[in-house]
C-alpha positions in Angstrom: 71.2 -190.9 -48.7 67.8 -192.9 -48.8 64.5 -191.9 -49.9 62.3 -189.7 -47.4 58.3 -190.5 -47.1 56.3 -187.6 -45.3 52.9 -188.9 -44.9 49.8 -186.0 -43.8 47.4 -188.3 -41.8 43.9 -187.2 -40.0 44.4 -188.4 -36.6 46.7 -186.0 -33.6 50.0 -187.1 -32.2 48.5 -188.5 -29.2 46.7 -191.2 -30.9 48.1 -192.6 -33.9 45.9 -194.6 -35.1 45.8 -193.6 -38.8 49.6 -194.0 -38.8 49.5 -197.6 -37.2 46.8 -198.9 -40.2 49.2 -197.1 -42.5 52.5 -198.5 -41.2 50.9 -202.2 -41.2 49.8 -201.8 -44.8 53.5 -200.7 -45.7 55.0 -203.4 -44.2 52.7 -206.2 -45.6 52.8 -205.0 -49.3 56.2 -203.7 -49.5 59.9 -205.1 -49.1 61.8 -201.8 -47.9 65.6 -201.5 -46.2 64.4 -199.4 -43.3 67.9 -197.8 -43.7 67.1 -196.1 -46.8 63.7 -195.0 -46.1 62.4 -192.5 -43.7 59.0 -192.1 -43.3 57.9 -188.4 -41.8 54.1 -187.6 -40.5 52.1 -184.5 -40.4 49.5 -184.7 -38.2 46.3 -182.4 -39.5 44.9 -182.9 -35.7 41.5 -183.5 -37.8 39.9 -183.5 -41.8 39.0 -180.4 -41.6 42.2 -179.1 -41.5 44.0 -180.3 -44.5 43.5 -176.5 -46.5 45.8 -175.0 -43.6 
């Protein structure tokens, strides 16, 4: 079993876009099997909603 990433970002699930800058990043920094490593997302639909 591989490792499991869950990932709370700002933006809804229509659009994305934090997750795109996010997944970029990842995969310019880091050397990862993409076998043993899930990433999840959250998405808060807005800051304002990170307390709920």
């Amino acid at each position: 079993m591989g490792l499991r990433l869950i990932f709370a970002v700002e933006a809804d699930k229509k659009s994305k876009s934090d997750w795109i800058y996010m997944k970029d990043t990842i995969d310019y920094f880091y050397c990862y099997d993409q076998v043993q490593f899930k990433f999840s997302l959250v998405y808060m639909n807005g800051r304002g909603k990170y307390k709920k």
